[in-house]
py3Dmol code that shows the C-alpha trace and the ligand (Angstrom):
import py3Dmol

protein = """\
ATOM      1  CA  UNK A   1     116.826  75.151  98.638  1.00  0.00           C
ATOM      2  CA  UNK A   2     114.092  77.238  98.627  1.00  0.00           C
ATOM      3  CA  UNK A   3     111.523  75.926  96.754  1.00  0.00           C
ATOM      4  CA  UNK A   4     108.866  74.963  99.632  1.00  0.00           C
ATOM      5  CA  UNK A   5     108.484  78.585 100.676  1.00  0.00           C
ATOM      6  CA  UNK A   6     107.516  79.725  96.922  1.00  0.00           C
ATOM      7  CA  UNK A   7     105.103  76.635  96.312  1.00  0.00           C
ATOM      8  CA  UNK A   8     102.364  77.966  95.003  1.00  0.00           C
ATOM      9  CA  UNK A   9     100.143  75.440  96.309  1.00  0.00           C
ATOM     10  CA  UNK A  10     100.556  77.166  99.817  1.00  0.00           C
ATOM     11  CA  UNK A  11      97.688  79.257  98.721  1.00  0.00           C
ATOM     12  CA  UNK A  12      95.380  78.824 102.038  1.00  0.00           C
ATOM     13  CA  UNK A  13      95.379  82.471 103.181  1.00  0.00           C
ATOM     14  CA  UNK A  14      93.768  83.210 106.689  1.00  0.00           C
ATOM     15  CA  UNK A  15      90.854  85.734 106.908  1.00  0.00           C
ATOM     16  CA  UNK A  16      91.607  88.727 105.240  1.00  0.00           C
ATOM     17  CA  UNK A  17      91.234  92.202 107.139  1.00  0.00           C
ATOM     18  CA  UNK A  18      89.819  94.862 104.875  1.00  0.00           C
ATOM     19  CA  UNK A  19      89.170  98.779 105.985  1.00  0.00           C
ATOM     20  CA  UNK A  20      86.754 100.337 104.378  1.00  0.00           C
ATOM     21  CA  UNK A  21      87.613 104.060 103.984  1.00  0.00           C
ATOM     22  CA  UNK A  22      83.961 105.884 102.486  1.00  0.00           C
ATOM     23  CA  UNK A  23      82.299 108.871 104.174  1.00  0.00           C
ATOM     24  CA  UNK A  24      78.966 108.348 102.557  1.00  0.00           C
ATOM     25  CA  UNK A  25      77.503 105.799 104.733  1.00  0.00           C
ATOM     26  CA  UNK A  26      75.301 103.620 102.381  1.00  0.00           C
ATOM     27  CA  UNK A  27      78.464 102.731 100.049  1.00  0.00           C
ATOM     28  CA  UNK A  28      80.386 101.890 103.137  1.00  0.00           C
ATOM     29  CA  UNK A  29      77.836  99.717 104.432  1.00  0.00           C
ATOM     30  CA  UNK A  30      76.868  98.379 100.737  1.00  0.00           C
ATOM     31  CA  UNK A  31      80.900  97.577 100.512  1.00  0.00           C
ATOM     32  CA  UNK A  32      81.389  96.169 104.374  1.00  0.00           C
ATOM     33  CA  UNK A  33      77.982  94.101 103.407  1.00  0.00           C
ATOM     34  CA  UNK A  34      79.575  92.390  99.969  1.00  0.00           C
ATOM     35  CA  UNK A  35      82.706  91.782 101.493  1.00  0.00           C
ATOM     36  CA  UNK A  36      81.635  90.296 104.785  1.00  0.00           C
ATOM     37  CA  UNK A  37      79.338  88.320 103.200  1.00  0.00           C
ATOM     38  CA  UNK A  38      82.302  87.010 100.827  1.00  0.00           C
ATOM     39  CA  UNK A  39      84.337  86.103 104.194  1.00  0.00           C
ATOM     40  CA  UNK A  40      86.286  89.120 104.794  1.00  0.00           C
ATOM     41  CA  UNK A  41      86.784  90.912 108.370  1.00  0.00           C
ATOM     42  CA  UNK A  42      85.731  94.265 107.575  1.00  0.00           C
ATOM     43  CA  UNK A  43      86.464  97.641 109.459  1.00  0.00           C
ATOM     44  CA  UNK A  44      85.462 100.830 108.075  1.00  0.00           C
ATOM     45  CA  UNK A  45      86.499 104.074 108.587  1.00  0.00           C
ATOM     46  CA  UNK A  46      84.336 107.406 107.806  1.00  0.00           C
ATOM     47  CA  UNK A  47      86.955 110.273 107.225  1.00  0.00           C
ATOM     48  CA  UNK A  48      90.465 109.998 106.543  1.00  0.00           C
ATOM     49  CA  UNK A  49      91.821 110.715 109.685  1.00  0.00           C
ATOM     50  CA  UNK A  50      89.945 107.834 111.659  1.00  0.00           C
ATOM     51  CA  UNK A  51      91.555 105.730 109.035  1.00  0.00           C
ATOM     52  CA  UNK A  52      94.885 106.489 109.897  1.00  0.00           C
ATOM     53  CA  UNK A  53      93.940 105.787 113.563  1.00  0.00           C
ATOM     54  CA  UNK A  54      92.645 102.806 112.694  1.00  0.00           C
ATOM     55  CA  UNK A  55      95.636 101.349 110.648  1.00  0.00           C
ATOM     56  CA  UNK A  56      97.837 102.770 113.650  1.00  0.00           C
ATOM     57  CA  UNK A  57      96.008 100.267 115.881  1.00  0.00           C
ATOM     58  CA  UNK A  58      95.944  97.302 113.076  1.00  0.00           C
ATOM     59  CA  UNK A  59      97.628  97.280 110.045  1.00  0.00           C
ATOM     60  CA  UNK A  60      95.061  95.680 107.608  1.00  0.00           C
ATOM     61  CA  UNK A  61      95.367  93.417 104.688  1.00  0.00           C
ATOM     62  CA  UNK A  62      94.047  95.767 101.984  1.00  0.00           C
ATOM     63  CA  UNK A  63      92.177  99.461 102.564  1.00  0.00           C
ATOM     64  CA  UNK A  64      89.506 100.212 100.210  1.00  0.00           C
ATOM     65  CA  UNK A  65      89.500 104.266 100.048  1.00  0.00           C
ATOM     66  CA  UNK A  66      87.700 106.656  98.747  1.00  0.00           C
ATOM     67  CA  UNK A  67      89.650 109.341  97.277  1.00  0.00           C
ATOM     68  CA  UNK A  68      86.607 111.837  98.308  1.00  0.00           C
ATOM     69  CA  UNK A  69      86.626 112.478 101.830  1.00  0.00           C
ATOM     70  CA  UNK A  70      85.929 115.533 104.027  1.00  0.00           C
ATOM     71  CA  UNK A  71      88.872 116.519 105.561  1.00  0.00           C
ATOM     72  CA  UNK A  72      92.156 114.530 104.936  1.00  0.00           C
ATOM     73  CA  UNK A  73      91.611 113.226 101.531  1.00  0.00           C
ATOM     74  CA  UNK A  74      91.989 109.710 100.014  1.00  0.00           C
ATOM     75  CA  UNK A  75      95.513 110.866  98.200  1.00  0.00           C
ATOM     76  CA  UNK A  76      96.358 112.028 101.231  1.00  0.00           C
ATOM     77  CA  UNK A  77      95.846 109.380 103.727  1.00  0.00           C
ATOM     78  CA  UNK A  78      97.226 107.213 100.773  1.00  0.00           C
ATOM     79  CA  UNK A  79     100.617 109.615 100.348  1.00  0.00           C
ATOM     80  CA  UNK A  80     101.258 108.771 104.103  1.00  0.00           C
ATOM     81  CA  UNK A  81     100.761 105.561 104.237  1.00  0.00           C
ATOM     82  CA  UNK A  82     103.755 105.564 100.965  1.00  0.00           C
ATOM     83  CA  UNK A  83     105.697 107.733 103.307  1.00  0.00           C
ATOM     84  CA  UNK A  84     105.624 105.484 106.108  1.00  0.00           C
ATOM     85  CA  UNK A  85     107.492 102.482 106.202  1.00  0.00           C
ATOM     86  CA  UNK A  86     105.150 100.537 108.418  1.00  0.00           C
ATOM     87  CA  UNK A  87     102.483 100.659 105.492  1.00  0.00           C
ATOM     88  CA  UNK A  88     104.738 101.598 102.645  1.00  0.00           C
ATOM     89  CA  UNK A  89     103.191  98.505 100.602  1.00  0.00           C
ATOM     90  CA  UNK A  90     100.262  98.233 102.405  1.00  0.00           C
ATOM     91  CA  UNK A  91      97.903  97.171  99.508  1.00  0.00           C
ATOM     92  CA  UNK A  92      95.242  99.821  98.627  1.00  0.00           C
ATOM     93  CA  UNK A  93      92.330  99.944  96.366  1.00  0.00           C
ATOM     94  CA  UNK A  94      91.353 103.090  95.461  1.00  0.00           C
ATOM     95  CA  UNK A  95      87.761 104.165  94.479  1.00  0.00           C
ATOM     96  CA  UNK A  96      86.535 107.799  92.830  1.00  0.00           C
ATOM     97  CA  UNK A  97      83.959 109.415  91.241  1.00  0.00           C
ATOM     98  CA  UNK A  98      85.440 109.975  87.809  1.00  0.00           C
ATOM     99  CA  UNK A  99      86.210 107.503  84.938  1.00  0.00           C
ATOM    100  CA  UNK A 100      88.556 109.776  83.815  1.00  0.00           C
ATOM    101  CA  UNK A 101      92.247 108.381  82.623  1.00  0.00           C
ATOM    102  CA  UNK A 102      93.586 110.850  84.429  1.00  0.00           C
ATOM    103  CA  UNK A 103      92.050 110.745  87.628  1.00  0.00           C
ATOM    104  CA  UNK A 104      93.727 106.578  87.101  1.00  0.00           C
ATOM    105  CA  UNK A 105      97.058 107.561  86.161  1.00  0.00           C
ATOM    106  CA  UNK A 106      97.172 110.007  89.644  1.00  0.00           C
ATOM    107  CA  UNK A 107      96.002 107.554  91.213  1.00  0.00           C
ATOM    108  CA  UNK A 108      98.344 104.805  90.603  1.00  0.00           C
ATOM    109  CA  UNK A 109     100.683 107.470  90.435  1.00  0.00           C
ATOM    110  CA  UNK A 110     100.283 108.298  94.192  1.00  0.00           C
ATOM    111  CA  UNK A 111     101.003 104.232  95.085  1.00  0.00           C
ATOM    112  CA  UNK A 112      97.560 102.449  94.415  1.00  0.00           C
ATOM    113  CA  UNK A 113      97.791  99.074  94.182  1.00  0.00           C
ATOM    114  CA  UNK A 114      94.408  99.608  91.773  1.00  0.00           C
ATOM    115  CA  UNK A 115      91.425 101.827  90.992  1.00  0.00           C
ATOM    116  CA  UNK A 116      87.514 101.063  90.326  1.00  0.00           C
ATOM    117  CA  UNK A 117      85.335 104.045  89.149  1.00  0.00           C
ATOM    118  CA  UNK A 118      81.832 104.497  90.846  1.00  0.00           C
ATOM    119  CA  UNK A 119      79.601 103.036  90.580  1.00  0.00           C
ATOM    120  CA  UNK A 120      80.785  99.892  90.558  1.00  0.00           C
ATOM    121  CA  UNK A 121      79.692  96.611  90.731  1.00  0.00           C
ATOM    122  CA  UNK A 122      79.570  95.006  94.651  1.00  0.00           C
ATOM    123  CA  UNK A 123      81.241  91.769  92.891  1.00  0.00           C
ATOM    124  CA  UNK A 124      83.866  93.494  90.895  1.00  0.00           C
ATOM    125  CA  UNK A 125      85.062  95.039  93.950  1.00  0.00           C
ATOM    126  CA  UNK A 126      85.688  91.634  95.580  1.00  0.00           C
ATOM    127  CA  UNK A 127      87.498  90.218  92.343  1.00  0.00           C
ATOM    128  CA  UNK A 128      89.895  93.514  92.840  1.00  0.00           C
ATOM    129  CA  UNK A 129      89.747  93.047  96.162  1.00  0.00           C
ATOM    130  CA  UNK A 130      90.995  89.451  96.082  1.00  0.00           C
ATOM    131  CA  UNK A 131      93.226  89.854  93.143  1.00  0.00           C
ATOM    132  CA  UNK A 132      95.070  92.549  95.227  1.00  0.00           C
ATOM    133  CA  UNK A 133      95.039  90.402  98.261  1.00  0.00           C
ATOM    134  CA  UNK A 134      96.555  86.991  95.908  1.00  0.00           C
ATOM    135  CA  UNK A 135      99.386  89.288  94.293  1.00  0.00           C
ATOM    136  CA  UNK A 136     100.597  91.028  97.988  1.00  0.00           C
ATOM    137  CA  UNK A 137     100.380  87.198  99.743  1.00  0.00           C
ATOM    138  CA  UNK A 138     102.710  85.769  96.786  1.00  0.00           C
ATOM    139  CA  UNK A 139     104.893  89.211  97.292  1.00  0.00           C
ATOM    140  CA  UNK A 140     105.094  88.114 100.928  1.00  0.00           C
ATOM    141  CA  UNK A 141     105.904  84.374 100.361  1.00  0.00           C
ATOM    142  CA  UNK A 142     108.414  85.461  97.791  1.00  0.00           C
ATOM    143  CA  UNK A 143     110.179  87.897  99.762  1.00  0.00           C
ATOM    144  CA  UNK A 144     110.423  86.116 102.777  1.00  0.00           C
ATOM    145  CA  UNK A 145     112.023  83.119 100.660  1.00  0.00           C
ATOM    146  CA  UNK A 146     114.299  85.780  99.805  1.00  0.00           C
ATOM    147  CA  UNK A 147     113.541  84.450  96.133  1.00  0.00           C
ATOM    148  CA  UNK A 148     111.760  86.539  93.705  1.00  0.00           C
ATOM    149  CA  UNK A 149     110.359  84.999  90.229  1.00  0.00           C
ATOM    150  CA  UNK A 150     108.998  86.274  87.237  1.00  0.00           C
ATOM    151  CA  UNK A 151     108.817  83.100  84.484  1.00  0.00           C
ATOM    152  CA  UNK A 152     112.537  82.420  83.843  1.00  0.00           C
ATOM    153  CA  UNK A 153     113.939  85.574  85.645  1.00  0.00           C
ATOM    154  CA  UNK A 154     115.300  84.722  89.378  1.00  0.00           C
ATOM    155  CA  UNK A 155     116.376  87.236  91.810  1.00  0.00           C
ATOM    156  CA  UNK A 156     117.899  85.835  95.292  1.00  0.00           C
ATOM    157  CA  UNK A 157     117.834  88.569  97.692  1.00  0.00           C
ATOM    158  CA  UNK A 158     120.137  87.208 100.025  1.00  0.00           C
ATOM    159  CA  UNK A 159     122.905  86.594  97.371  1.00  0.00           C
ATOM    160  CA  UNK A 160     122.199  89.839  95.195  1.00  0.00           C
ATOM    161  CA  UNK A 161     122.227  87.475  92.381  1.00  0.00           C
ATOM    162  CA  UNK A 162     119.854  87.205  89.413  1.00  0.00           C
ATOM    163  CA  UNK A 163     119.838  84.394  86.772  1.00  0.00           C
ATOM    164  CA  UNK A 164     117.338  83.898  83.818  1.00  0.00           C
ATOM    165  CA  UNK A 165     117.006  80.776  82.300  1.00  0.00           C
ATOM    166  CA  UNK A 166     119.455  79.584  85.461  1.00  0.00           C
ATOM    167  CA  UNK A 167     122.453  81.862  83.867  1.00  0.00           C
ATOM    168  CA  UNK A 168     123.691  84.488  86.128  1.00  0.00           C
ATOM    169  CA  UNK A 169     123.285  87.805  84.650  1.00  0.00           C
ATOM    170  CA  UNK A 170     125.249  90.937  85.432  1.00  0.00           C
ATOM    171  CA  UNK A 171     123.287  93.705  86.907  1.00  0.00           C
ATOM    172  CA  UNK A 172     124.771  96.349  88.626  1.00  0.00           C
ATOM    173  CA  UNK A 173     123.864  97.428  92.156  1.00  0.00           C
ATOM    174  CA  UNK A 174     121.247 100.334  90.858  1.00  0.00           C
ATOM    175  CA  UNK A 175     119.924  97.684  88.439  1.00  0.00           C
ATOM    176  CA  UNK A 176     119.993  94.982  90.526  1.00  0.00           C
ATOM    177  CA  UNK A 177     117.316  97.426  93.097  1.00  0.00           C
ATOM    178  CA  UNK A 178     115.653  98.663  90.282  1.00  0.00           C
ATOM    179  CA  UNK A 179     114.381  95.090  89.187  1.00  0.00           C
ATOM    180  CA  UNK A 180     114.100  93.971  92.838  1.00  0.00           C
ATOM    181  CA  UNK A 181     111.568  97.198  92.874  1.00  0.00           C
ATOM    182  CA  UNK A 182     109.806  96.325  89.765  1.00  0.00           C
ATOM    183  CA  UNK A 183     109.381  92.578  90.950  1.00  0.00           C
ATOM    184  CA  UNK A 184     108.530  93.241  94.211  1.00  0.00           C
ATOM    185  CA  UNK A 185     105.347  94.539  93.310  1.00  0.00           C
ATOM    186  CA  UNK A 186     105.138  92.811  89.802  1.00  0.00           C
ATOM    187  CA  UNK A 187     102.202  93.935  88.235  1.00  0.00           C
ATOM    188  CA  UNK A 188     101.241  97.529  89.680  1.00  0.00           C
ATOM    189  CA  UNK A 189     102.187 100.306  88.099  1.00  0.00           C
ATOM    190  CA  UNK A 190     105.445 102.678  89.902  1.00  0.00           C
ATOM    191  CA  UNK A 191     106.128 106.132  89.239  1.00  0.00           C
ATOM    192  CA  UNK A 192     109.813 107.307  88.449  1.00  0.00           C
ATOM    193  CA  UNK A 193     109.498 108.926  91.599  1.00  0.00           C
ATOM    194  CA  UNK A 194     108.888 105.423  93.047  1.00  0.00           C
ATOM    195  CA  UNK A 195     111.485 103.744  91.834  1.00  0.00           C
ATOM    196  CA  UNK A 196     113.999 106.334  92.371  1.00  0.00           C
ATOM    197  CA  UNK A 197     113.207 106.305  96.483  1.00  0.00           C
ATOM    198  CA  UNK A 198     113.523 102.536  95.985  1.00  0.00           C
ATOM    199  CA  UNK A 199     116.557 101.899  93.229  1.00  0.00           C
ATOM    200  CA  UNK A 200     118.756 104.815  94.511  1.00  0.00           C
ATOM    201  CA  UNK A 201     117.608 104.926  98.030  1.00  0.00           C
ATOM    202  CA  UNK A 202     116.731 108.869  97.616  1.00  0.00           C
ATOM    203  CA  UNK A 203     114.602 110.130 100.221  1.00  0.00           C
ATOM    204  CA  UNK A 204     111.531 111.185  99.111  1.00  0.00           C
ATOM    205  CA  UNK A 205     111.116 115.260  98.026  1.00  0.00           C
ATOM    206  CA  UNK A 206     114.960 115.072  98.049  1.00  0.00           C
ATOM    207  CA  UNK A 207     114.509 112.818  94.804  1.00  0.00           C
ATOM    208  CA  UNK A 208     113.543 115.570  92.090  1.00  0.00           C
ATOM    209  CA  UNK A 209     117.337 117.335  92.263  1.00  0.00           C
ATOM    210  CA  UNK A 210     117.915 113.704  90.610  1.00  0.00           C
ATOM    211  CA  UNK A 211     117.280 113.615  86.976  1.00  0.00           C
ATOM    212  CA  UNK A 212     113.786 110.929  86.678  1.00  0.00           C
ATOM    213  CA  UNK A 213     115.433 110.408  83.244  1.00  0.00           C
ATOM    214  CA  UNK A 214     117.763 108.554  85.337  1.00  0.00           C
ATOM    215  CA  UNK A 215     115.613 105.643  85.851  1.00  0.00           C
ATOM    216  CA  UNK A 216     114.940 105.864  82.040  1.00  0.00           C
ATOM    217  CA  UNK A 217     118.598 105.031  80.998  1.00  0.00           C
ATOM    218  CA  UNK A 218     118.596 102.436  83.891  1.00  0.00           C
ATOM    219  CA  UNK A 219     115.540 100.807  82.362  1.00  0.00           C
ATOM    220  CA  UNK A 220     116.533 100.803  79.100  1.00  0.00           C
ATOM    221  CA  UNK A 221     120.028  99.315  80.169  1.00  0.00           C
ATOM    222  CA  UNK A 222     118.051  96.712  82.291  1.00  0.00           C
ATOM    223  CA  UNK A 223     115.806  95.770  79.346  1.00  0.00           C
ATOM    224  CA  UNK A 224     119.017  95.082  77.252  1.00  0.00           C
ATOM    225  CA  UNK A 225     120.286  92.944  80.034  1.00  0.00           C
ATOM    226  CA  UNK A 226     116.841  90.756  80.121  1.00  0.00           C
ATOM    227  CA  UNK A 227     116.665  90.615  76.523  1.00  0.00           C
ATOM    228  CA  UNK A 228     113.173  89.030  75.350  1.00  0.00           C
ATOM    229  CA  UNK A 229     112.051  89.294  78.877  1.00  0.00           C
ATOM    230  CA  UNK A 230     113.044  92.941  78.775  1.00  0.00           C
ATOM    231  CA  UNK A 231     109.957  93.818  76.913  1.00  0.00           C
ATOM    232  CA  UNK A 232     108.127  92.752  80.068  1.00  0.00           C
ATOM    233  CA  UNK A 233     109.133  95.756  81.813  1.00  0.00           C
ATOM    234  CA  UNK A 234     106.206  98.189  80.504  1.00  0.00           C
ATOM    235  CA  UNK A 235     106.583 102.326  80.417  1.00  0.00           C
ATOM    236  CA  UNK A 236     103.398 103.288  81.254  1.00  0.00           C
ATOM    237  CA  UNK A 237     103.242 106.399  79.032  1.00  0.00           C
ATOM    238  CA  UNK A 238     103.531 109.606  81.226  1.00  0.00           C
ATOM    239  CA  UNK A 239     103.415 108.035  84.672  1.00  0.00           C
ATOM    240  CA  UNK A 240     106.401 105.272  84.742  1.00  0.00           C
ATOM    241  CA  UNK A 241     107.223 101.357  84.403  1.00  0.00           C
ATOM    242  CA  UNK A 242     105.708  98.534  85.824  1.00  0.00           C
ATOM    243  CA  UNK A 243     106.599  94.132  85.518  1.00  0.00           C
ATOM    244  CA  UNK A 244     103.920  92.416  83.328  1.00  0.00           C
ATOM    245  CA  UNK A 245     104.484  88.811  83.257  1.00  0.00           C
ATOM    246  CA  UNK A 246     102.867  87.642  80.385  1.00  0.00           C
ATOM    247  CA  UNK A 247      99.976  85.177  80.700  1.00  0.00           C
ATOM    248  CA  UNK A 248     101.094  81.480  80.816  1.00  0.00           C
ATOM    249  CA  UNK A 249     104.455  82.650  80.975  1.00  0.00           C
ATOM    250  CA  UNK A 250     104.908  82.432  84.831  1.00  0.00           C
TER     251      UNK A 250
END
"""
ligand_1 = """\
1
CA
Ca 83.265 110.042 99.448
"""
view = py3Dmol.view(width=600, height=400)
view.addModel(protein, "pdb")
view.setStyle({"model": 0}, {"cartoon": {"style": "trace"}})
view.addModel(ligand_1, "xyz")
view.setStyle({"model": 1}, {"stick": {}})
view.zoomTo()
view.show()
């Protein structure tokens, strides 16, 4: 009934809007250059607080931001755009200094969508860029169909029902969100935190008085539940889960 709105053949996405969040001038020009030149609109923003304004005038399709800015910082401007639901899944690329793992894990940890280490390459940034951009457009198409997939696994929105391999499984309501959550953004990386605002509709800062272990036992029981495909559902070891459809497997 729904198939037309999930073909993936409806892949002809319209100009993509891309703020550029840097303070040092010559990598925010070097960035706006690539990815103008590569056929995105691009806006860019020199501190975090005119990027804020700027998404409160136009919500972009992806922000590149530097987590180094004077002022409001990158985790910062990224924290509230989490907090708002406006820009809640606003896709964002995050860029820093360090190669460090950890300086990754708090990244993703704060809602990233992904990370690239300076310096980087002008052309790796558009393959992230564009990568980001493909995942959050098939997010949108399958959300709106109210129809999420992952290889055999089917969620219908609408009906609260999930099926894999086209036999209805039976999730409860907390596991039922909690895949919903994972699918919905398929892929990236989601802390605990994340998933319990999302899965058990906890406000956020009211959500540590709720055990994180929680979403442990409601993983693991949602793993049994998708047996093989379970194992698709990754902990990401001291940060949280994310979905990883395996490749050819979609
Ligand atoms: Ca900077």
């Amino acid at each position: 009934m729904l198939a037309s709105t999930m073909d993936s053949t409806a892949r002809s996405l319209p100009v993509p809007r891309v703020l550029v969040v840097e303070d040092e001038p010559d990598i925010a020009a070097l960035i706006a250059y690539q990815l103008t030149r590569e056929g995105f609109r691009v806006e860019t923003a020199g501190s975090g607080t005119e990027a804020l304004d700027a998404i409160a005038r136009e919500i972009p399709d992806l922000v590149i931001l530097d987590r180094m800015l004077p002022g409001l910082s990158g985790d910062k401007v990224l924290m509230r755009l989490r907090g708002d639901s406006q820009t809640a899944r606003l896709p964002v690329l995050i860029l820093t200094a360090k190669r460090d793992q950890e300086e990754r894990i708090e990244g993703l940890e704060l809602g990233a969508d992904d990370y690239l280490a300076k310096p980087f390459s002008p052309k790796e940034l558009v393959l992230r860029a564009r990568a980001i951009l493909r995942r959050a457009h098939d997010a949108g198409a399958r959300s709106e169909g109210k129809v999420l997939r992952a290889g055999p696994l089917r969620v219908d929105v609408g009906s609260n029902e999930t099926t894999l391999e086209g036999v209805e499984l039976n999730l409860t309501p907390t596991e039922f969100r909690l895949l919903l959550a994972l699918m919905e953004r398929r892929g990236a990386t989601q802390s605990r935190q994340q998933l319990l605002e999302k899965a058990w509709d906890v406000e956020s800062g009211v959500s540590g008085r709720i055990q994180t272990r929680t979403v442990d036992m409601h993983v693991r029981r949602l793993r049994a539940k998708l047996g093989d495909v379970g194992a698709w559902i990754q902990t990401i070891r001291g940060f949280g889960y994310r979905l990883k459809v395996p490749e050819g497997r979609d």
